[in-house]
FIKOLZA-1660 file (N, C-alpha, C; in steps of 0.1 Angstrom, whole numbers, plus 5000, padded with zeros to 4 digits):
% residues 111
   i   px   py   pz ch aa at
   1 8661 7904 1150  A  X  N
   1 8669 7895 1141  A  X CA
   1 8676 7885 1151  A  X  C
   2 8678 7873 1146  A  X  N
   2 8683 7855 1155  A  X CA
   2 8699 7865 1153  A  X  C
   3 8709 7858 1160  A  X  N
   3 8723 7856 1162  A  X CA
   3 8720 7841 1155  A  X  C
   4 8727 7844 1143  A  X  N
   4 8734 7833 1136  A  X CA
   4 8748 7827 1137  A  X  C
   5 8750 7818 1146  A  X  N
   5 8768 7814 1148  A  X CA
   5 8774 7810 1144  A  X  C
   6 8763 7804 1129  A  X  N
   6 8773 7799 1113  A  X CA
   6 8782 7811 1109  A  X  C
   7 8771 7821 1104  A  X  N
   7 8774 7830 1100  A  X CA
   7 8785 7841 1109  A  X  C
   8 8781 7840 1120  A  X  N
   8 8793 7850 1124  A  X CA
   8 8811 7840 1126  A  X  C
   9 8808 7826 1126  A  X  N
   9 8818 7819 1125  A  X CA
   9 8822 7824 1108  A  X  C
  10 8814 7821 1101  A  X  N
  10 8821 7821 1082  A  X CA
  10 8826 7835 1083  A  X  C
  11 8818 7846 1088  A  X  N
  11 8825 7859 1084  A  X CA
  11 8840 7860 1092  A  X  C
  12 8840 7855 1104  A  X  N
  12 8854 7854 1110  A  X CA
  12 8865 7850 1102  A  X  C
  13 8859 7839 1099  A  X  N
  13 8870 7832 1088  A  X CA
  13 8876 7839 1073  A  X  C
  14 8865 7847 1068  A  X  N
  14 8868 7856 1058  A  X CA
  14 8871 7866 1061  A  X  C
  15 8870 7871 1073  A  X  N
  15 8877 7887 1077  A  X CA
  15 8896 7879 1078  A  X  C
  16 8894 7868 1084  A  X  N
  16 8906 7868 1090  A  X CA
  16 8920 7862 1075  A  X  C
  17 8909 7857 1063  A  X  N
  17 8918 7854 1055  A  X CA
  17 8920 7867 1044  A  X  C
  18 8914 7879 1046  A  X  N
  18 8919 7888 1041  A  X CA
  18 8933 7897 1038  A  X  C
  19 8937 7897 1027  A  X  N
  19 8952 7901 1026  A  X CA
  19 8951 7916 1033  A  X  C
  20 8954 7917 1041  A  X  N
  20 8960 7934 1041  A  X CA
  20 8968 7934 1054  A  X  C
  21 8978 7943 1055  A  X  N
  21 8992 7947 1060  A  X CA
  21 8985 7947 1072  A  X  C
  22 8999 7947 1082  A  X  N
  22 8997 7954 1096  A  X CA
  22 8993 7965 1095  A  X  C
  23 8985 7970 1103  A  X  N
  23 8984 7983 1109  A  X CA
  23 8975 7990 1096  A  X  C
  24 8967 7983 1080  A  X  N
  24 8963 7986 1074  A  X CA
  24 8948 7988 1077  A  X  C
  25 8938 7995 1073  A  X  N
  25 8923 7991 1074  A  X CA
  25 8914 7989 1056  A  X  C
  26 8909 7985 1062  A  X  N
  26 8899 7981 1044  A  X CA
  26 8886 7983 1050  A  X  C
  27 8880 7992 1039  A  X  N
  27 8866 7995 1041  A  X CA
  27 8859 7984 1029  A  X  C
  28 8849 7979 1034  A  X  N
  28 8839 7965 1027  A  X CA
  28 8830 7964 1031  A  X  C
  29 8822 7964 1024  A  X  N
  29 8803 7966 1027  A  X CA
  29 8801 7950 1021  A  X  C
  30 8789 7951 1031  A  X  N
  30 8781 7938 1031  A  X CA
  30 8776 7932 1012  A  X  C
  31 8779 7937 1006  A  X  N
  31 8774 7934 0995  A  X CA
  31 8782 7933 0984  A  X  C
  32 8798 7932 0992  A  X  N
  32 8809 7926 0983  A  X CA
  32 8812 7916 0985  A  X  C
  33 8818 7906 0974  A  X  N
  33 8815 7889 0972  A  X CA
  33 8828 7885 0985  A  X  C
  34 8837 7895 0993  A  X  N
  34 8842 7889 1004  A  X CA
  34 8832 7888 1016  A  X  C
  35 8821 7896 1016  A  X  N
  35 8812 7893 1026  A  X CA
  35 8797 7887 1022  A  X  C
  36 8793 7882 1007  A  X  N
  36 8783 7876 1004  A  X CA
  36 8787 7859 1008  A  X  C
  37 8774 7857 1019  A  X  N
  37 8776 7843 1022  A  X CA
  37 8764 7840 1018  A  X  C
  38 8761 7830 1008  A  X  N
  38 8749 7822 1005  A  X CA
  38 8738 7817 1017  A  X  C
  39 8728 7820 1016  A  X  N
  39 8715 7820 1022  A  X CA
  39 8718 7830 1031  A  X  C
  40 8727 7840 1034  A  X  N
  40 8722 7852 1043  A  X CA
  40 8719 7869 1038  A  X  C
  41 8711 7873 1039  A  X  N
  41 8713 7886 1035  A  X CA
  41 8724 7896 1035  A  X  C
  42 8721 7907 1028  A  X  N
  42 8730 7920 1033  A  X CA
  42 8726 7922 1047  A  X  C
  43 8715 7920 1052  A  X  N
  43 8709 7931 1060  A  X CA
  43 8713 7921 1078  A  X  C
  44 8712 7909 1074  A  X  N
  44 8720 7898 1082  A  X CA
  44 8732 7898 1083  A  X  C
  45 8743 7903 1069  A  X  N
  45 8757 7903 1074  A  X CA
  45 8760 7915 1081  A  X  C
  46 8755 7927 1080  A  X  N
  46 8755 7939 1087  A  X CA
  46 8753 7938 1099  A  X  C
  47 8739 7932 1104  A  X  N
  47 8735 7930 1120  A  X CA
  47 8748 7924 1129  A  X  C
  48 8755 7911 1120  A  X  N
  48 8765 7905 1127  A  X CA
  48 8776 7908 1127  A  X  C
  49 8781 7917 1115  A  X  N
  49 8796 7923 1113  A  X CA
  49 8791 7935 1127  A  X  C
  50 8780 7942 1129  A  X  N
  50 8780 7949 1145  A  X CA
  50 8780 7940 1151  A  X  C
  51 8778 7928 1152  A  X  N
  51 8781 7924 1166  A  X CA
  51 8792 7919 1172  A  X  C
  52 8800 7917 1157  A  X  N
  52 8815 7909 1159  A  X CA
  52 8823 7923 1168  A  X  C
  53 8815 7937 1159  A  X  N
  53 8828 7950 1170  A  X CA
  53 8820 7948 1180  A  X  C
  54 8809 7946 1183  A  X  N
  54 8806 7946 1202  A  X CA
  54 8808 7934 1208  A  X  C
  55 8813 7922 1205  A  X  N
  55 8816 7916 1211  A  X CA
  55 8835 7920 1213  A  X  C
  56 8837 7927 1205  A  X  N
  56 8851 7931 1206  A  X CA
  56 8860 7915 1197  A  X  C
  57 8855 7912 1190  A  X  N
  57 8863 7900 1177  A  X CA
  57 8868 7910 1171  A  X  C
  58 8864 7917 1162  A  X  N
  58 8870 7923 1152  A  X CA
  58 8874 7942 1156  A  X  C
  59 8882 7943 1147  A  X  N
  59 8886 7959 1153  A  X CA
  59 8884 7968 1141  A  X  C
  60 8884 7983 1139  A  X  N
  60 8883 7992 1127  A  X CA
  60 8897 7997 1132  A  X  C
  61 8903 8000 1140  A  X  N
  61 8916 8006 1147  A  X CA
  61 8910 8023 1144  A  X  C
  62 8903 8022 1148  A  X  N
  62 8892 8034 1150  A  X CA
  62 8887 8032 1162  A  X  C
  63 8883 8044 1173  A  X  N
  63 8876 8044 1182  A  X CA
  63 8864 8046 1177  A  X  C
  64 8862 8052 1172  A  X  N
  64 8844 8062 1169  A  X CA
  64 8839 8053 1157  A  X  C
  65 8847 8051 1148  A  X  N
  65 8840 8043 1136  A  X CA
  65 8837 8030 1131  A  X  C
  66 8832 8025 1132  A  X  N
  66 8832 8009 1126  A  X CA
  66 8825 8010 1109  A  X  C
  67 8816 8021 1110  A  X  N
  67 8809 8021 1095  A  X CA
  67 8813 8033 1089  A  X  C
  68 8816 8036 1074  A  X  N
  68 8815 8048 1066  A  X CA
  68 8809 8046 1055  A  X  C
  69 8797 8056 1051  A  X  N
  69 8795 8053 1040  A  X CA
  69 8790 8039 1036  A  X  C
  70 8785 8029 1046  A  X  N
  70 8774 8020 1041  A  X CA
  70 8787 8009 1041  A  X  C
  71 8803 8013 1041  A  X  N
  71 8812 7998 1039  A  X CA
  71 8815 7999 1058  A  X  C
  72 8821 7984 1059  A  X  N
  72 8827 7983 1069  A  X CA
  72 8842 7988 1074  A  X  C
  73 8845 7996 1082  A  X  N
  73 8858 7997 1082  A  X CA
  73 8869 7988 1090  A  X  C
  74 8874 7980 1087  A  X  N
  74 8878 7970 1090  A  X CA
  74 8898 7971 1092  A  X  C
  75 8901 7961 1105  A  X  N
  75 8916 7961 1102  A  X CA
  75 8922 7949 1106  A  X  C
  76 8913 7945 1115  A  X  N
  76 8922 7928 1118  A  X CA
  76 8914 7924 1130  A  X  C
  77 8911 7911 1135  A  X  N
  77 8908 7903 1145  A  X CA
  77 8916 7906 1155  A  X  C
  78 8906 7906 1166  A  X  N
  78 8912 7910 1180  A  X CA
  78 8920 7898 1185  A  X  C
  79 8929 7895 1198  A  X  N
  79 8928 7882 1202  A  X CA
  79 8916 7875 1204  A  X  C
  80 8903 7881 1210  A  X  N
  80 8899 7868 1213  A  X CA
  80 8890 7866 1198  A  X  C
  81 8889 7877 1184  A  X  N
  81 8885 7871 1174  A  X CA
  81 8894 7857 1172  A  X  C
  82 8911 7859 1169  A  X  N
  82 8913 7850 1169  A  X CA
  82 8911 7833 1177  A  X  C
  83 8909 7839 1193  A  X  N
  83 8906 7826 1197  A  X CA
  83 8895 7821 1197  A  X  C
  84 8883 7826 1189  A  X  N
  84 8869 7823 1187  A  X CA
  84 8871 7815 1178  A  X  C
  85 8877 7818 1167  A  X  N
  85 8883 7814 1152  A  X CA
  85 8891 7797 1159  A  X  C
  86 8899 7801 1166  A  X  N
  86 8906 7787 1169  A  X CA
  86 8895 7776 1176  A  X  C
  87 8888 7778 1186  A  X  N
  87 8877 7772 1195  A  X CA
  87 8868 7765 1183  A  X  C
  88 8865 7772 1173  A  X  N
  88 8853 7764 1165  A  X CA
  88 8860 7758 1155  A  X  C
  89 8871 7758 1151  A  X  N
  89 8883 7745 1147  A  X CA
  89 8887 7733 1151  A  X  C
  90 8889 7739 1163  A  X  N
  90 8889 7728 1173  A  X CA
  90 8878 7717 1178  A  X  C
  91 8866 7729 1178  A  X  N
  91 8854 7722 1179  A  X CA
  91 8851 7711 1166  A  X  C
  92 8851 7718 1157  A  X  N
  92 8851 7705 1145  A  X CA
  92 8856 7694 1138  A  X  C
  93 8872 7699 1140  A  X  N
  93 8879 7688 1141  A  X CA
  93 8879 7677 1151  A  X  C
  94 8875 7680 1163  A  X  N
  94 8869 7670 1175  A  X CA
  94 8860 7661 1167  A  X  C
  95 8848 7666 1160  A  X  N
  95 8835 7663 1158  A  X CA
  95 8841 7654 1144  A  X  C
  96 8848 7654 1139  A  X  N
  96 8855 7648 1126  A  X CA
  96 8860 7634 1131  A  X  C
  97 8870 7636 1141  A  X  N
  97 8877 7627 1147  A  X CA
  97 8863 7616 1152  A  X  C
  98 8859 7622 1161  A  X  N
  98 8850 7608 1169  A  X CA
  98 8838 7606 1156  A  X  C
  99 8832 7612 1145  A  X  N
  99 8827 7605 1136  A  X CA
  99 8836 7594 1128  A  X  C
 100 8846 7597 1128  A  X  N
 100 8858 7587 1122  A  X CA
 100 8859 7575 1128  A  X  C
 101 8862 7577 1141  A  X  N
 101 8862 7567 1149  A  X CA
 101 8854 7559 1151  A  X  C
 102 8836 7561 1152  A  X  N
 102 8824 7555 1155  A  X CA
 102 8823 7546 1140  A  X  C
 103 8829 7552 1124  A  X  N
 103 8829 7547 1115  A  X CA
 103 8838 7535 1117  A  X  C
 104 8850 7539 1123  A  X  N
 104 8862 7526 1120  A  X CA
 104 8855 7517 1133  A  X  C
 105 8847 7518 1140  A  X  N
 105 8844 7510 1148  A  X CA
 105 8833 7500 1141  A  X  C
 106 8826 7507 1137  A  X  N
 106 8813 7501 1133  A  X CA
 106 8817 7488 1117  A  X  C
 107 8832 7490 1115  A  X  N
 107 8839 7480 1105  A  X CA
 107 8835 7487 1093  A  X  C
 108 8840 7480 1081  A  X  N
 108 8838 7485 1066  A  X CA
 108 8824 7489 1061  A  X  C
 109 8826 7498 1054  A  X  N
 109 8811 7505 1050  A  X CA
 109 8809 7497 1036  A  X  C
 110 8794 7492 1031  A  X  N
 110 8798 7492 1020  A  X CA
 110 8793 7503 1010  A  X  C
 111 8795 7514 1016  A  X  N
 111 8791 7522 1004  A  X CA
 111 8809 7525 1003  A  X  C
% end
């Protein structure tokens, strides 16, 4: 299976806007509408929710477990999840700005 970096970017963003407490964990399988992302499988959000714990983004605050029972066990973004999360923000708001710019250069559109 490809490493998808849309997809492990979108699930970042949805692990990271999940309500739950400090020091809390949530178990969530690939086939709940917090982890259904359009045009990807179950079987594709699973491959990348393991890669997010081996790359060490995301944590279970478990040593031994990341999966039970087919859900993810889940508890919060590591630092560098979070600074992955920040990097491709950055990245696009860059890419926003100088499309803006190339527009206000190029004078009034007429659409």
């Amino acid at each position: 299976m490809r490493r998808q970096p849309d997809l492990i970017r979108e699930l970042l963003l949805r692990l990271e806007g999940l309500d739950i407490g400090s020091g809390q964990r949530v178990h969530i399988g690939s086939h709940e509408p917090e982890l259904m992302i359009e045009g990807y499988s179950t079987d594709q959000v699973d491959y990348h929710m393991a890669l997010l714990y081996e790359a060490e983004l995301i944590t279970s605050g478990d040593t031994q477990n990341m999966m039970m029972n087919g859900d993810w066990i889940f508890q919060r973004l590591t630092v560098q999840g979070h600074d992955f999360v920040t990097a491709c923000a950055t990245r696009r708001s860059g890419r926003r700005r100088a499309l803006a710019s190339r527009k206000s250069a190029d004078g009034p559109s007429a659409f």
